[in-house]
C-alpha positions as CSV (number, residue, x, y, z in Angstrom):
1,X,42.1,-4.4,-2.0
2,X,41.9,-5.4,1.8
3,X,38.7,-7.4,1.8
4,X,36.8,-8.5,5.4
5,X,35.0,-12.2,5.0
6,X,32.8,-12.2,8.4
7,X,32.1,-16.2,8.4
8,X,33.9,-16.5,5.2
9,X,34.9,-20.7,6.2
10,X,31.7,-22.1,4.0
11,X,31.3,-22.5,0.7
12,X,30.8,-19.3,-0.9
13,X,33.2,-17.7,1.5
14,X,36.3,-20.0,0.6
15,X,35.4,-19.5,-3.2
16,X,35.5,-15.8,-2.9
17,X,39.1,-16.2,-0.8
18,X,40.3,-17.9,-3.6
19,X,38.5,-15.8,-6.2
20,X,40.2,-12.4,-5.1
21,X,43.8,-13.5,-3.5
22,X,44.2,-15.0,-7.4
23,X,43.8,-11.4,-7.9
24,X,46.6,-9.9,-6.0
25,X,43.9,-9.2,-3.1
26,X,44.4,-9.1,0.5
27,X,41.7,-11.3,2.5
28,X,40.7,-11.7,6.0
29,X,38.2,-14.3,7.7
30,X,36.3,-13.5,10.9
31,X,35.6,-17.0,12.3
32,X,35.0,-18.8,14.9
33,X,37.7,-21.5,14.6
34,X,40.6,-19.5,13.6
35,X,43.4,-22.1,11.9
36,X,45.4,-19.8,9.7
37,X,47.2,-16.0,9.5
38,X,44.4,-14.4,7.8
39,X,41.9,-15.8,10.2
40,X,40.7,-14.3,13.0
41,X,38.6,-15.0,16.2
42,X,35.1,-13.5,16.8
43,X,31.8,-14.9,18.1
44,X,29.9,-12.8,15.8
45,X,27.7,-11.3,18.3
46,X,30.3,-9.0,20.2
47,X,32.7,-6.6,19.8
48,X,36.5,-8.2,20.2
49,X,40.3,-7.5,18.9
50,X,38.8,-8.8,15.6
51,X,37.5,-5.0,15.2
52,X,40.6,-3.9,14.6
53,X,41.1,-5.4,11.2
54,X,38.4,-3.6,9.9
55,X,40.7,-0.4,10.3
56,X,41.6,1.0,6.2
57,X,39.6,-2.1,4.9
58,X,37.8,-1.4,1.2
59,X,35.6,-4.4,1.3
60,X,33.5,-6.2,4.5
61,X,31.3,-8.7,3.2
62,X,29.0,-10.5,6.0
63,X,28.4,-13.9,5.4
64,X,27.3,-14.5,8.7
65,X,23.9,-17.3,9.6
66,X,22.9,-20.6,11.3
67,X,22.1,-22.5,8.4
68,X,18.3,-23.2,7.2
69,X,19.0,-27.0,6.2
70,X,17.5,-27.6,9.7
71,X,14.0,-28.5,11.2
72,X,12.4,-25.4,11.9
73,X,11.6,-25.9,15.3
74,X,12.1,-23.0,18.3
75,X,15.2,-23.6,19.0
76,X,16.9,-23.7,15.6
77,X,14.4,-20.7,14.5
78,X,15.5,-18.8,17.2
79,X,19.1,-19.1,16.2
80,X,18.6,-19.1,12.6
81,X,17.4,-15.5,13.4
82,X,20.2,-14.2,15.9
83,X,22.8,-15.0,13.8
84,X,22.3,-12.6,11.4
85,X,20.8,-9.9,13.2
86,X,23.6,-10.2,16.4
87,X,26.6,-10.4,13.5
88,X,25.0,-7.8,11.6
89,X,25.1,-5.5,15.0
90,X,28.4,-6.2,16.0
91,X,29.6,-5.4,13.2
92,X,27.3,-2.2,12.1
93,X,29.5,-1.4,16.1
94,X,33.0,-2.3,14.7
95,X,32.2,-0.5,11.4
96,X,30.9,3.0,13.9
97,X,34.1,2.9,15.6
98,X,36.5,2.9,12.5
99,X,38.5,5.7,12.0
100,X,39.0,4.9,8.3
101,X,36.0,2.6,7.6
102,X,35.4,0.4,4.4
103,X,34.0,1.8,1.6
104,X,31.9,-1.3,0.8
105,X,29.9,-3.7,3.1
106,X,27.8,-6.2,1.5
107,X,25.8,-8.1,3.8
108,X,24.0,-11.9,2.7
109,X,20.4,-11.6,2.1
110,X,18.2,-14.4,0.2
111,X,16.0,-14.9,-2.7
112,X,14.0,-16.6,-0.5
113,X,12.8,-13.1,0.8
114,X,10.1,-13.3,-2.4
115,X,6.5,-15.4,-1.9
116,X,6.2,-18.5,-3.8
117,X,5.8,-17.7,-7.5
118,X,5.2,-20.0,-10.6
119,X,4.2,-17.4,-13.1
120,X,5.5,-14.0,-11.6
121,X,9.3,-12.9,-12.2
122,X,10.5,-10.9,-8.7
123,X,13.3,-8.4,-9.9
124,X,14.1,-5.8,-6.8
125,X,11.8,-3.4,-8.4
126,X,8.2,-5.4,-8.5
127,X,9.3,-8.1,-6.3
128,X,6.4,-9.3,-4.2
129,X,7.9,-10.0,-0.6
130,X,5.5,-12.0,1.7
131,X,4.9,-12.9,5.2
132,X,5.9,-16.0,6.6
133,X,9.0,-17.8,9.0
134,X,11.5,-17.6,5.9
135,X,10.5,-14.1,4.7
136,X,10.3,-12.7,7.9
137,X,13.8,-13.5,8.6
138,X,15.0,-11.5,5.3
139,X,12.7,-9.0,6.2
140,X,14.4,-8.6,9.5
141,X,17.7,-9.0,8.6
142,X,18.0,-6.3,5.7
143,X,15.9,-3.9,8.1
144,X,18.7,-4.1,10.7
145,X,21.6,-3.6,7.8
146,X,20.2,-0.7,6.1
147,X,19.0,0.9,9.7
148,X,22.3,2.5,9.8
149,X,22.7,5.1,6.7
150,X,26.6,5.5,7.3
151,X,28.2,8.3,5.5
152,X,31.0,7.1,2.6
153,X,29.7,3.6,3.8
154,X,28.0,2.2,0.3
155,X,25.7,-0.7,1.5
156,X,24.4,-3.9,-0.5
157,X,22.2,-6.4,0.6
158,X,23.0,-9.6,-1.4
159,X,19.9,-11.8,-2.6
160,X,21.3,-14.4,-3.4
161,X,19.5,-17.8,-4.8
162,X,20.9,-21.7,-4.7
163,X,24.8,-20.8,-5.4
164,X,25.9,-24.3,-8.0
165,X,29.5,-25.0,-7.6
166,X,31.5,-28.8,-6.9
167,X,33.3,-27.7,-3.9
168,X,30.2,-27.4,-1.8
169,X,26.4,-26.4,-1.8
170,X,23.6,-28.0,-3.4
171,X,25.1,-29.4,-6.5
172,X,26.7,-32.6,-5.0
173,X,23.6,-33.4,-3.5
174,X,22.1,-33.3,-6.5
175,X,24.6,-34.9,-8.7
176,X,24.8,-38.3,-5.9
177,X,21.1,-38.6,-6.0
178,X,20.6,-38.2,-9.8
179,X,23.4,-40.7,-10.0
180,X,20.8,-43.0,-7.3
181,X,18.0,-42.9,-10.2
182,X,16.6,-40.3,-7.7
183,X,16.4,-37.4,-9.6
184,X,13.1,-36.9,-10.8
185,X,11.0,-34.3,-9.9
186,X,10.5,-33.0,-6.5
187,X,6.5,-32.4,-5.7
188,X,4.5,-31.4,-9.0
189,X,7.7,-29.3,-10.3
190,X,6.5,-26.8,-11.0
191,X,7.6,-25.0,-8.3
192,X,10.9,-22.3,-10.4
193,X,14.3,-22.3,-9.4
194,X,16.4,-19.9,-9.1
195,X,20.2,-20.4,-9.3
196,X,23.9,-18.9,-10.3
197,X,27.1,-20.6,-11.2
198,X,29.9,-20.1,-8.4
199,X,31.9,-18.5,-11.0
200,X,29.3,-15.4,-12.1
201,X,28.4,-15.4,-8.4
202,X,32.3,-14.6,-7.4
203,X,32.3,-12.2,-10.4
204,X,28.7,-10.5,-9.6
205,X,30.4,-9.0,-6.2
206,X,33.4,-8.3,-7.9
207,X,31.2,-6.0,-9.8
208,X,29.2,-4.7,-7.3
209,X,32.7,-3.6,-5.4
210,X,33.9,-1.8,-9.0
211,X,30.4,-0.2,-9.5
212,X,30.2,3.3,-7.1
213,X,26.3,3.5,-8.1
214,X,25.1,0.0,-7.3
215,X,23.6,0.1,-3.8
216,X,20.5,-1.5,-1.7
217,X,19.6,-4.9,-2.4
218,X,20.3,-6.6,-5.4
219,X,19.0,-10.1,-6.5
220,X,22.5,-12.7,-6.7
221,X,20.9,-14.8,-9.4
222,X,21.6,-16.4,-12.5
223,X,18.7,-14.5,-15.6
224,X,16.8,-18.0,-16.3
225,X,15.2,-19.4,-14.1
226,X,13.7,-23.5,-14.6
227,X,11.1,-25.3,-12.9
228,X,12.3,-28.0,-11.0
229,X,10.8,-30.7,-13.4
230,X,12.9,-29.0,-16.0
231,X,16.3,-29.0,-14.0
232,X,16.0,-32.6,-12.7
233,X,15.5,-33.5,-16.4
234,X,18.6,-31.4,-17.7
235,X,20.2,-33.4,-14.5
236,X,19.8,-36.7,-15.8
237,X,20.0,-36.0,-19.4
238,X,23.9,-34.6,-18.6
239,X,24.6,-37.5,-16.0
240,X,23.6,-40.2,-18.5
241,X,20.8,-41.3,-16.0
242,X,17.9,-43.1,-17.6
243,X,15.9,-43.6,-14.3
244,X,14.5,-40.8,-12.0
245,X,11.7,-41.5,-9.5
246,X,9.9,-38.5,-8.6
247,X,9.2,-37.6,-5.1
248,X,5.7,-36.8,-4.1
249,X,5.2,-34.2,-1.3
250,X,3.9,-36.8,1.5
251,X,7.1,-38.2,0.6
252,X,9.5,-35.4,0.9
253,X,7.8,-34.8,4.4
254,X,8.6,-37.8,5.7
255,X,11.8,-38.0,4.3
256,X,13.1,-34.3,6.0
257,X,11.8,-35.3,9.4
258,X,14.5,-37.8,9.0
259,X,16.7,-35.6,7.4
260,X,16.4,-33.2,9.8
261,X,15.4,-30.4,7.0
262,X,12.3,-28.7,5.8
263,X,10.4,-29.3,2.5
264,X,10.2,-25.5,2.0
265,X,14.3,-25.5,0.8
266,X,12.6,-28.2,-2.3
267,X,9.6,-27.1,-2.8
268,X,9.3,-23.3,-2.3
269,X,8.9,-21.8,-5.8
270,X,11.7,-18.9,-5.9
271,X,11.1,-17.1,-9.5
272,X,13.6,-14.6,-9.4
273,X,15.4,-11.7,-12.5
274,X,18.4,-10.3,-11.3
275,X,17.3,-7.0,-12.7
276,X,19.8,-4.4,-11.4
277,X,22.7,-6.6,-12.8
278,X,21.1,-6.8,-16.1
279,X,20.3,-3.2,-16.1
280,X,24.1,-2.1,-15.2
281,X,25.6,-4.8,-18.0
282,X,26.9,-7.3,-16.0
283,X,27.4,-10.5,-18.6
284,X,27.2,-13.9,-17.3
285,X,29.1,-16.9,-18.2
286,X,26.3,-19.1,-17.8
287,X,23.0,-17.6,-18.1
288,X,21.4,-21.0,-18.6
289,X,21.3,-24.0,-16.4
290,X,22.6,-25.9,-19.3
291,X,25.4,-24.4,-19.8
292,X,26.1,-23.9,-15.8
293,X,25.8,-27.6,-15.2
294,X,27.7,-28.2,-18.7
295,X,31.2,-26.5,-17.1
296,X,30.7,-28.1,-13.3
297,X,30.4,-31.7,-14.9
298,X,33.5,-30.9,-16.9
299,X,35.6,-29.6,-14.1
């Protein structure tokens, strides 16, 4: 296949390079620092030379967005909100003016798009979407994808929850301060998370691509969720680490004005079924946290 990365030089976007060129794929970045032959220049707000590649392509996957590990103040909001709805319009233009477009465009979403829930499971069909900064922006952003109904075009919006994997992500955070005697739990810990291996993340959109009938947006998570009382705990059980001082909430508020973050990324409660996928058949690897956490400690 010729597959389209728009902002494919992060994490998930180098994993799925690697994950399809193993494969005999051809793969093309969009970025904004261009360094090798596959990758090419574009702003990701306008239309450039970098529409051309798009020409005979079967995959575009946008990965385009100013990251949300950031204070939410106007500024950084106001980017945080841009990004994905300029990238998402530019290339909706590039896509219009194909003469042979692709036959797959899967554009980021987040997990994040559900309210904060302890007790209710979210799959796409009863999930209960909410209204705040963080919602809003999901909201937004999956409004402008699907605005366009393209003919031969089959559209997926990717919710996608915390992505584990040792190249990049949350997990070395976690790992270093588990390893501190820092990894208790974060608030009450109550609060669920939801997760997916790099590996069944990689695979899940190789799926999607070789399944003709799965379209719209589909939840990018792993089918057991924890609370985060329970992964901290699986955390320092795996890491051999008999100390973990939990964090209250005054604390964690103090500690991301410094950080320059928001408590929301720690203490948001993101209860999430990847129900589509289940529905289909789509098997993962590591359907538990255990065993997730289990093959990254081992690599």
């Amino acid at each position: 296949m010729k597959i389209i990365i728009a902002a494919g030089t992060g994490f998930l976007g180098q994993n799925l390079e690697k994950f399809f060129t193993e494969k005999g794929d051809q793969v093309y970045i969009l970025t904004r620092s261009p360094k090798r032959n596959n990758e090419i220049y574009w702003d990701a707000k306008t239309i450039g030379e970098w529409k051309n590649i798009l020409e005979q392509a079967d995959v575009l996957i946008n990965l385009t967005g100013k990251s949300v590990d950031c204070r939410y103040n106007e500024k950084n909001k106001a980017e945080i909100y841009t990004s994905r709805i300029d990238s998402t319009k530019a290339l909706q233009e590039a896509v219009d003016g194909c003469t042979i477009r692709p036959k797959i465009w899967l554009n980021a979403s987040s997990a994040t798009i559900y309210v904060h829930s302890e007790k209710h499971l979210n799959t796409e069909e009863n999930g209960v979407i909410g209204d705040d900064f963080s919602m809003n922006i999901c909201k937004s952003w999956e409004e402008e994808f699907f605005k366009t109904r393209d003919k031969g075009i089959r559209k997926v919006a990717l919710r996608t929850s915390i992505v584990l994997g040792n190249n990049g992500g949350a997990f070395p955070k976690l790992k270093m301060i588990t390893k501190l005697g820092l990894g208790g739990k974060q608030g009450r810990g109550n609060q669920m998370v939801s997760w997916i291996h790099i590996e069944d993340f990689c695979r899940a959109i190789e799926w999607i691509i070789q399944h003709d009938d799965i379209e719209g947006a589909i939840n990018i998570t792993a089918p057991v969720p924890l609370s985060n009382g329970a992964m901290m705990g699986t955390l320092r059980k795996q890491l051999k680490s008999p100390v973990g001082l939990n964090a209250s909430v005054w604390q964690l508020e103090l500690a991301s004005i410094f950080m320059k973050t928001e408590t929301e990324l720690l203490l948001k409660s993101r209860n999430v079924y990847p129900g589509k996928l289940i529905k289909e058949g789509f098997k993962f690897f590591y359907p538990t946290f255990d065993e997730a956490i289990v093959k990254l400690l081992k690599e």
